[in-house]
C-alpha positions as CSV (number, residue, x, y, z in Angstrom):
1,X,-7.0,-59.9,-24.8
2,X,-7.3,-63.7,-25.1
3,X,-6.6,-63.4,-29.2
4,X,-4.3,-60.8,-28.9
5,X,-1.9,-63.5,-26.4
6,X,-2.6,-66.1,-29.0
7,X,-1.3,-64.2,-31.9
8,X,1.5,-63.4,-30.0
9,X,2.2,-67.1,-29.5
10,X,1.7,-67.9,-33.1
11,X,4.0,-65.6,-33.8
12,X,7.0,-66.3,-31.8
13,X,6.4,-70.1,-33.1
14,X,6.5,-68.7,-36.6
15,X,9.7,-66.4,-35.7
16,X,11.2,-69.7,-34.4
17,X,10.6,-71.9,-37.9
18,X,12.4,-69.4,-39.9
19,X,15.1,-69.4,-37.8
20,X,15.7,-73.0,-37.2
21,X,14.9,-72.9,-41.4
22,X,18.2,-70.8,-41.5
23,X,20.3,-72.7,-39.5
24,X,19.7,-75.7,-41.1
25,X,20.2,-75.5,-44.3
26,X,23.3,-74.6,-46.4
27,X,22.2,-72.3,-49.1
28,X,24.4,-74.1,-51.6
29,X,22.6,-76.4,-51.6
30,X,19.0,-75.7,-52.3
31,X,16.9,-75.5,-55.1
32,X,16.1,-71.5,-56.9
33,X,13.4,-72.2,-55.1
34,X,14.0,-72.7,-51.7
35,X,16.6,-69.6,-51.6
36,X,13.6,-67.3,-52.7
37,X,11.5,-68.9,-49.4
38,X,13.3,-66.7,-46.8
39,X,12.2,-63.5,-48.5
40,X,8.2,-64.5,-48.8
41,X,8.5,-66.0,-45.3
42,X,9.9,-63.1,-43.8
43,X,7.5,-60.8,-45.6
44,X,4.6,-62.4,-44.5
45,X,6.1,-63.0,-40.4
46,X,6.6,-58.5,-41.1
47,X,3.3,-58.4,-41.9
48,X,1.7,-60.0,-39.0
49,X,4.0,-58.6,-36.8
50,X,3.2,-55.4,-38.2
51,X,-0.5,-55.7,-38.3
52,X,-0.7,-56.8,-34.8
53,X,1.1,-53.9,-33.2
54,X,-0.7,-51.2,-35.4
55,X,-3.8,-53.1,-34.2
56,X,-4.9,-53.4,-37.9
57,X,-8.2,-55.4,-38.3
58,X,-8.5,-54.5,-42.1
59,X,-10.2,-51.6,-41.3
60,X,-9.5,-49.8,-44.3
61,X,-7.4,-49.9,-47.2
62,X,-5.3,-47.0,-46.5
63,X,-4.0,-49.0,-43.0
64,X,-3.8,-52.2,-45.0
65,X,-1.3,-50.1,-47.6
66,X,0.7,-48.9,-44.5
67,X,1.2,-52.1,-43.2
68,X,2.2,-53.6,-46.6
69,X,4.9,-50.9,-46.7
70,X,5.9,-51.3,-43.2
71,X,6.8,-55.1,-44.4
72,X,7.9,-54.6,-48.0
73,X,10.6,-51.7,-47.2
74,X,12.8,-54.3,-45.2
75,X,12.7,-57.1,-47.7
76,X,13.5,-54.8,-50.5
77,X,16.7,-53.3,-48.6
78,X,17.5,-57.1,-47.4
79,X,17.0,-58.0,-51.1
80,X,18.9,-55.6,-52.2
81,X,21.7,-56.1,-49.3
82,X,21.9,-60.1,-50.9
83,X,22.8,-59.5,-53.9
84,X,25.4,-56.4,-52.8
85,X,23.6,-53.7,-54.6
86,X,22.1,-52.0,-51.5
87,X,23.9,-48.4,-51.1
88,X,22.6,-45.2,-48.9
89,X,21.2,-43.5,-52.0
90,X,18.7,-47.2,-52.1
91,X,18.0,-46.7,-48.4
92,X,16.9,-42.8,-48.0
93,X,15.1,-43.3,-51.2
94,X,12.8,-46.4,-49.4
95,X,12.6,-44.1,-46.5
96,X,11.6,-40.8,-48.6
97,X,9.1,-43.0,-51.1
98,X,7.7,-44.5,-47.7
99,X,7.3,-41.2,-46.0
100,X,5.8,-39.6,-48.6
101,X,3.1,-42.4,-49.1
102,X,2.7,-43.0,-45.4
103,X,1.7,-39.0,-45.0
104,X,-0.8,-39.0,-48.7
105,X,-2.8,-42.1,-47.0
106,X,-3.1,-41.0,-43.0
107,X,-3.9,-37.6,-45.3
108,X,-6.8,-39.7,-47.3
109,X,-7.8,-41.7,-43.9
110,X,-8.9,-37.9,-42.1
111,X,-10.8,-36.7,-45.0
């Protein structure tokens, strides 16, 4: 329980980086560089978060998939949403391909 509190903590501190990252800087002016660091940070903080509520300890690679695609979907639709090609079409599609993939590997996981 003492870990779990701890991640929890780390968490919040790394929530509250990207933030203050945000409202700091003016996009206008920052290297190619920099404006691709929001994505990759925010993947990475969806991945944690994601891994510590399923409870994931890398116990397979079918859960580690899951959570990969728990924090990929939402950086592809806000990707998409940046550069104003996200439509509904994009978003059921993530959902269906998700789905679909989500059910093949809890499938795999009970064989």
């Amino acid at each position: 329980m003492q870990h779990k509190w701890k991640q929890i903590v780390g968490l919040v501190a790394l929530y509250a980086v990207g933030v203050l990252f945000l409202i700091l800087t003016n996009p206008g002016k920052l290297p190619i560089l920099f404006l691709l660091f929001p994505f990759v940070y925010f993947f990475g903080l969806l991945y944690l978060t994601a891994r510590l509520i399923m409870g994931v300890r890398y116990q397979g690679m079918a859960n580690r998939v899951i959570v990969v695609l728990v924090a990929a979907v939402p950086v592809l639709l806000l990707t998409l949403a940046s550069i104003h090609q996200l439509t509904i079409k994009d978003v059921l599609l993530c959902i269906i391909i998700v789905g679909i993939l989500a059910w093949y590997l809890i499938k795999i996981r009970q064989l």
